[in-house]
N, CA and C atoms as a LAMMPS dump frame, in Angstrom:
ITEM: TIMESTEP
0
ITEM: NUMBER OF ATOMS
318
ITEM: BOX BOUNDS ff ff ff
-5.0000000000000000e+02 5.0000000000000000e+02
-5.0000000000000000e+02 5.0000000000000000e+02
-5.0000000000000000e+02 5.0000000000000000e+02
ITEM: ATOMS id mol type element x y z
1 1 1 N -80.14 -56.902 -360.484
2 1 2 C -79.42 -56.332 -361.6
3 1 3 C -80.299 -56.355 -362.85
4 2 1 N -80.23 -55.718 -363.423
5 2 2 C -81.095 -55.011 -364.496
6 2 3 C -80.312 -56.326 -366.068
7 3 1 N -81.589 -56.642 -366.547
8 3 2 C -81.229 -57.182 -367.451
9 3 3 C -80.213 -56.753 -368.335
10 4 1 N -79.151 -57.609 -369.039
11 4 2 C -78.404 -56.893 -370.407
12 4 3 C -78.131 -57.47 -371.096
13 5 1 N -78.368 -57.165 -372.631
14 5 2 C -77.636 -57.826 -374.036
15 5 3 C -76.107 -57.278 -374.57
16 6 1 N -75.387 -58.446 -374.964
17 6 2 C -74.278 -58.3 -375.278
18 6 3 C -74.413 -57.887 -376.895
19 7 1 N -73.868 -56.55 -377.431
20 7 2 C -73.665 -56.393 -378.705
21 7 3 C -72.645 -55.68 -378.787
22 8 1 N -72.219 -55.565 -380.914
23 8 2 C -71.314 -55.367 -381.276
24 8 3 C -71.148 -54.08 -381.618
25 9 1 N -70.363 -53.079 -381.614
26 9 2 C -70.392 -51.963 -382.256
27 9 3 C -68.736 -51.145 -382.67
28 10 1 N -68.822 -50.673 -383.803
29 10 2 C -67.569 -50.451 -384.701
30 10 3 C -67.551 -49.084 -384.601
31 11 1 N -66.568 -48.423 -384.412
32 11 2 C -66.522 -46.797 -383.425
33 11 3 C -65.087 -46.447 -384.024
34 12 1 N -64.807 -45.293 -384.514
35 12 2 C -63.19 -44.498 -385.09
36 12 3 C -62.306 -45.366 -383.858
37 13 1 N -61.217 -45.427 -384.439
38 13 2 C -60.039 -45.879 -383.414
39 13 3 C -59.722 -44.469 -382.331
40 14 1 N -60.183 -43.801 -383.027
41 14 2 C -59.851 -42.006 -381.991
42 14 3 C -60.906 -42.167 -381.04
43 15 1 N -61.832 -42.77 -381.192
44 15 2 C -63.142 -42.571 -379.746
45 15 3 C -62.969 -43.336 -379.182
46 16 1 N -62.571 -44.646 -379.602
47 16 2 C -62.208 -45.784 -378.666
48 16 3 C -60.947 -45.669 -377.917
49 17 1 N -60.073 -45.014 -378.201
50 17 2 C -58.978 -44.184 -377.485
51 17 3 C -59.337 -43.56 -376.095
52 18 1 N -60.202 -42.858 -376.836
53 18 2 C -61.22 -42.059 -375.276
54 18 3 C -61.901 -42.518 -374.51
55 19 1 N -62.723 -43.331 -375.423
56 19 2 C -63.383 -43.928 -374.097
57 19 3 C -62.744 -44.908 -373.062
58 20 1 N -61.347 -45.717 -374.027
59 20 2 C -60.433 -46.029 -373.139
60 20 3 C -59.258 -45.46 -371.98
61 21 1 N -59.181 -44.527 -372.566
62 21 2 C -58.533 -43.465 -371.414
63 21 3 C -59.545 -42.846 -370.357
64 22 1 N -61.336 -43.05 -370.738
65 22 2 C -61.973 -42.328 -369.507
66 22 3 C -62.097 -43.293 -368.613
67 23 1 N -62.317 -44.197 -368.949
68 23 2 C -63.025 -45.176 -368.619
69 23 3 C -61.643 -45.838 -367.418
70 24 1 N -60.678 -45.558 -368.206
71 24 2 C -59.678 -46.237 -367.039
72 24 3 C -59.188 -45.267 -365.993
73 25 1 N -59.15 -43.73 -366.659
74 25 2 C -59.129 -42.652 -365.168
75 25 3 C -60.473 -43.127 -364.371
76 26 1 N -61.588 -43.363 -364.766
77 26 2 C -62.966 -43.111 -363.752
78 26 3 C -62.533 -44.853 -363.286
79 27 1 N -61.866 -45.19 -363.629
80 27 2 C -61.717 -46.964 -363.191
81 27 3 C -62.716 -47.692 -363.031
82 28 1 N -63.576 -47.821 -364.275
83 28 2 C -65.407 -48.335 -364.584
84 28 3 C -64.537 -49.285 -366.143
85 29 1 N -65.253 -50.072 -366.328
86 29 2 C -65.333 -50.857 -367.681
87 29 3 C -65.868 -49.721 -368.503
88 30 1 N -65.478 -49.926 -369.904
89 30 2 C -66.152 -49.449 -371.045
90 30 3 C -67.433 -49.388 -370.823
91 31 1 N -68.071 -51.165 -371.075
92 31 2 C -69.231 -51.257 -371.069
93 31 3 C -70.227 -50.544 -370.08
94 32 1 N -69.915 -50.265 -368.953
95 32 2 C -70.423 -49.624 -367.741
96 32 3 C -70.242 -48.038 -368.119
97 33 1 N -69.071 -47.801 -368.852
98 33 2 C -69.655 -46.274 -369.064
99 33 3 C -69.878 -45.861 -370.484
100 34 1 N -70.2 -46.443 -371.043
101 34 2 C -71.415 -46.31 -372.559
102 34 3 C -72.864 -46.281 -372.148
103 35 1 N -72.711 -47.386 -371.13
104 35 2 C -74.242 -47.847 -370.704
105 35 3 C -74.614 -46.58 -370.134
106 36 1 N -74.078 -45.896 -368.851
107 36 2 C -73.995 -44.512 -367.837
108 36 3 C -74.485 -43.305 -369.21
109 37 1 N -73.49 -43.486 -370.231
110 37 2 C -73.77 -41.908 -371.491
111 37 3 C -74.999 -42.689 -371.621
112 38 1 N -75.237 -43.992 -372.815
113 38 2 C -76.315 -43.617 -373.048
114 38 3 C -77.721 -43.46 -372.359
115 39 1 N -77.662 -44.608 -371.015
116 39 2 C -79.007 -43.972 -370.504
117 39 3 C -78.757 -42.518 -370.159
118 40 1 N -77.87 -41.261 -370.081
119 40 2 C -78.405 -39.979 -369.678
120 40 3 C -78.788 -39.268 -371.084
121 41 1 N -78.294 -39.812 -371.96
122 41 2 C -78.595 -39.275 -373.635
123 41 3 C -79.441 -39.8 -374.382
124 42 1 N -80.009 -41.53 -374.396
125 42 2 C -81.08 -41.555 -375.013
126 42 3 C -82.684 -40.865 -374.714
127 43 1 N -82.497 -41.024 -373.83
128 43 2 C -84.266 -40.786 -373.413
129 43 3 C -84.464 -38.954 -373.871
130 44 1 N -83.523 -38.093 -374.01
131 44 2 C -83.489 -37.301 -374.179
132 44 3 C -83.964 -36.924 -375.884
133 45 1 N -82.515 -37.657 -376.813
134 45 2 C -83.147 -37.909 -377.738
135 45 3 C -84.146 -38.302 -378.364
136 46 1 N -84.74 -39.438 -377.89
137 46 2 C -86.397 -39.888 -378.17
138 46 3 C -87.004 -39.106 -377.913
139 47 1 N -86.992 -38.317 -376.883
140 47 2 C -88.152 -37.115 -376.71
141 47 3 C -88.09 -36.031 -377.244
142 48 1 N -86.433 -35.457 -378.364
143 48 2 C -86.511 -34.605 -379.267
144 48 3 C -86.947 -35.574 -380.765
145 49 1 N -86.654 -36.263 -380.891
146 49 2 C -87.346 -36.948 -382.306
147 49 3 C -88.978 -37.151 -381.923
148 50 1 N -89.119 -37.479 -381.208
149 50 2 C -91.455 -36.956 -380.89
150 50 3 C -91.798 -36.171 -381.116
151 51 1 N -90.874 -35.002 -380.659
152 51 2 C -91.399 -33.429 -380.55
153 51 3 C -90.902 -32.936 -382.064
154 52 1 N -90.052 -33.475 -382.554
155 52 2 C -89.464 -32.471 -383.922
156 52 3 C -89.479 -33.602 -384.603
157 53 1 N -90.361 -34.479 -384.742
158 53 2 C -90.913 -35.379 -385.976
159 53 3 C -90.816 -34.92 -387.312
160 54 1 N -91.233 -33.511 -386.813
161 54 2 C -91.452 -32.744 -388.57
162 54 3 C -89.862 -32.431 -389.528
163 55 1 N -89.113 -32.642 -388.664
164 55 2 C -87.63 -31.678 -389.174
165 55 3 C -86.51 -32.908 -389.3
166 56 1 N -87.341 -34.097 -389.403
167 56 2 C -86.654 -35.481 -389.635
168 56 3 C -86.083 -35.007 -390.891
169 57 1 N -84.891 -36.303 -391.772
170 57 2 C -84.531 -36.45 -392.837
171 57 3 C -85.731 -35.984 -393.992
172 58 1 N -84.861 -35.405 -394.659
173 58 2 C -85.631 -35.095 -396.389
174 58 3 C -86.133 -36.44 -396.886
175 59 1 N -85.211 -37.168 -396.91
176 59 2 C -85.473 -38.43 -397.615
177 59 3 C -85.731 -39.331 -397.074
178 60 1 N -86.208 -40.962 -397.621
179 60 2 C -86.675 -41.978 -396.585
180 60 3 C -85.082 -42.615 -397.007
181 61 1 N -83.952 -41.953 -397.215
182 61 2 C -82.693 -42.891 -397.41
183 61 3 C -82.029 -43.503 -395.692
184 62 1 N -81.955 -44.668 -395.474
185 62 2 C -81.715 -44.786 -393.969
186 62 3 C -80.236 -44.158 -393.675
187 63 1 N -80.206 -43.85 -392.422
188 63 2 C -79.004 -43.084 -391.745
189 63 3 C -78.036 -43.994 -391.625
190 64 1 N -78.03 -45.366 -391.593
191 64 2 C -77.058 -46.029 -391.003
192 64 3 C -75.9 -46.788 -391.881
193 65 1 N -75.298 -46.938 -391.271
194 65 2 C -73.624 -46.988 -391.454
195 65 3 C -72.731 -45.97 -392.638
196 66 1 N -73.565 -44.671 -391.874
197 66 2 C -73.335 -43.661 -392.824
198 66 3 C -73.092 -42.516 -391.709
199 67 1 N -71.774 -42.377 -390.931
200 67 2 C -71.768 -41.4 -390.409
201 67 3 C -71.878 -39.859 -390.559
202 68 1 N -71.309 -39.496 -391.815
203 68 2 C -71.618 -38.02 -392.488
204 68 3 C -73.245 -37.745 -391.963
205 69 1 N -73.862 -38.766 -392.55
206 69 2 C -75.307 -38.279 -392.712
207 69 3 C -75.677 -38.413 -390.862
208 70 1 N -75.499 -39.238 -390.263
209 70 2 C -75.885 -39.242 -388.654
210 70 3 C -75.329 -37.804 -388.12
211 71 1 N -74.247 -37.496 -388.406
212 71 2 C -73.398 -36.24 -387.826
213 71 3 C -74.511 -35.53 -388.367
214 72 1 N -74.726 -35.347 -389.77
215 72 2 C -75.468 -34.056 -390.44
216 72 3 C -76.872 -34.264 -389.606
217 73 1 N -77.405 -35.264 -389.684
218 73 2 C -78.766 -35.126 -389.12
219 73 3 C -79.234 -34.752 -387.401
220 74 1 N -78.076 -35.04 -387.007
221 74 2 C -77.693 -34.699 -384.859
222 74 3 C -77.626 -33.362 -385.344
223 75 1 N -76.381 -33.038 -386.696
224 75 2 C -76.474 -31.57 -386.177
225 75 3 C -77.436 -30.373 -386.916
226 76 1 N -78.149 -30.969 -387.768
227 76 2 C -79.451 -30.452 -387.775
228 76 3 C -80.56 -30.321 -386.285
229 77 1 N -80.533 -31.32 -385.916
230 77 2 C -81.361 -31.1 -384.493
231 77 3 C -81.1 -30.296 -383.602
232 78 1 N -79.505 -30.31 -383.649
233 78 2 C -78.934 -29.405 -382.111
234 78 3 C -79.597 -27.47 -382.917
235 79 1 N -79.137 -27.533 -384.417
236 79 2 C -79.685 -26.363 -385.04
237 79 3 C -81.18 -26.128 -384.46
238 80 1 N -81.884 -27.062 -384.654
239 80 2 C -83.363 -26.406 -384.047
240 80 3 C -83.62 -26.75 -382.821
241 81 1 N -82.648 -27.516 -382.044
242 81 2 C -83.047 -26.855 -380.267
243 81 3 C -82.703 -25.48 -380.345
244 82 1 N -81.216 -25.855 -380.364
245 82 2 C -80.869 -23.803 -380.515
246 82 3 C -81.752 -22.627 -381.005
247 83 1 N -82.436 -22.849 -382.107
248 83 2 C -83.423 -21.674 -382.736
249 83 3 C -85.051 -21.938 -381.222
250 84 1 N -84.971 -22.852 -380.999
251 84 2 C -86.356 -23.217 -380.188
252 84 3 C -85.682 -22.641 -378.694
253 85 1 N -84.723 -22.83 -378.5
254 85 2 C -84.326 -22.097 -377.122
255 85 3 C -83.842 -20.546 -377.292
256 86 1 N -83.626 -20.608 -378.241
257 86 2 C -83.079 -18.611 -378.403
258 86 3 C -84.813 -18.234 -378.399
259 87 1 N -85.598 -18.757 -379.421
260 87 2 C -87.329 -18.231 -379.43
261 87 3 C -88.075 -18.092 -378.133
262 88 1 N -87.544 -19.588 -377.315
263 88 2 C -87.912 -19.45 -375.967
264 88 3 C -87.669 -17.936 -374.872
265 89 1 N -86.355 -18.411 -374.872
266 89 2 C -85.372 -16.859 -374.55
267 89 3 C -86.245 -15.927 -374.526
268 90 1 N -85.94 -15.31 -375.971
269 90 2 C -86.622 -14.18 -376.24
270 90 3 C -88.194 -13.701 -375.903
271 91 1 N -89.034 -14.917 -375.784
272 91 2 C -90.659 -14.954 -375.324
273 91 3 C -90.427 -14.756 -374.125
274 92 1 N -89.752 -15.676 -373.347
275 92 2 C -89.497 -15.327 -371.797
276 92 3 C -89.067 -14.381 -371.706
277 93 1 N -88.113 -13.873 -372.063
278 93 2 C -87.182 -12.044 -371.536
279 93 3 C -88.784 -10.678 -371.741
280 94 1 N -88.998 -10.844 -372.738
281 94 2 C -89.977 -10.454 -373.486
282 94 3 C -91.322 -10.519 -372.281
283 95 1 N -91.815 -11.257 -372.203
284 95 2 C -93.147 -11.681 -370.871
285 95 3 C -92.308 -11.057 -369.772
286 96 1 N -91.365 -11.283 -369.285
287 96 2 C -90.416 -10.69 -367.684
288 96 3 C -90.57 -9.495 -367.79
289 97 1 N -89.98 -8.543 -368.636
290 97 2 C -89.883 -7.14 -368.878
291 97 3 C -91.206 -6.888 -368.891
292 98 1 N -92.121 -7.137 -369.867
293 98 2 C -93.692 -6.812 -369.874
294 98 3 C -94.378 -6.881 -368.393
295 99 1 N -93.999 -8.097 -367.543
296 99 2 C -94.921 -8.262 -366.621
297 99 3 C -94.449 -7.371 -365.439
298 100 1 N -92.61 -6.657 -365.532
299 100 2 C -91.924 -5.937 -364.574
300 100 3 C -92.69 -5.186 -364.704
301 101 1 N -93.534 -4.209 -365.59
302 101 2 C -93.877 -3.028 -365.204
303 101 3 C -95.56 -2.663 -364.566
304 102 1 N -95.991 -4.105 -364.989
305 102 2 C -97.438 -3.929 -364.143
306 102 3 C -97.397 -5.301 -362.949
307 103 1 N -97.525 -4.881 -361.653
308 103 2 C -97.581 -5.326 -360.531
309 103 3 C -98.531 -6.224 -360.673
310 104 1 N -99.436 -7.625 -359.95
311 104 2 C -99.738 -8.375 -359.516
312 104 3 C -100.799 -7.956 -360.833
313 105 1 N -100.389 -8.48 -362.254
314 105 2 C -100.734 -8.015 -363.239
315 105 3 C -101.878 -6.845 -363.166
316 106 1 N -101.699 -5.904 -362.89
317 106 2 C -102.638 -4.636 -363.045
318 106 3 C -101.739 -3.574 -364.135
């Protein structure tokens, strides 16, 4: 069994609602399914804060125990996956169509 630390964390009474109602349909502990979200969601995140280092906070003011600003700053990020996957999109559709019309590139 994989090492674990016990900590504290203070969450809206509305999420803790939920996660108590999922958690008891999937019939898992809380703790077992926070742990399940976040390992499929952190590693993800760390590897968009590497890559979009540049599009961090304006300011060096810290994010924490300041949800407005955590919400604003997640949903700044999801803003530039979205613009980085529509750009993608469009380069890919863009290269497909181009490469449909010349065969084994000729």
């Amino acid at each position: 069994m994989a090492k674990t630390k016990r900590i504290t964390m203070t969450i809206p009474i509305s999420l803790t609602n939920q996660l108590d109602s999922l958690s008891t349909t999937l019939k898992v502990s809380r703790s077992s399914l926070v742990t399940e979200i976040l390992q499929d969601t952190l590693p993800n995140l760390i590897e968009i804060m590497s890559q979009l280092s540049e599009h961090g906070p304006e300011t060096n003011e810290p994010l924490a125990r300041n949800p407005e600003k955590v919400r604003s700053y997640l949903d700044t990020l999801k803003t530039v996956i979205d613009q980085q996957k529509t750009q993608f999109d469009f380069d890919y559709n863009t290269y497909v169509s181009t490469s449909e019309g010349s065969k084994n590139g000729h």
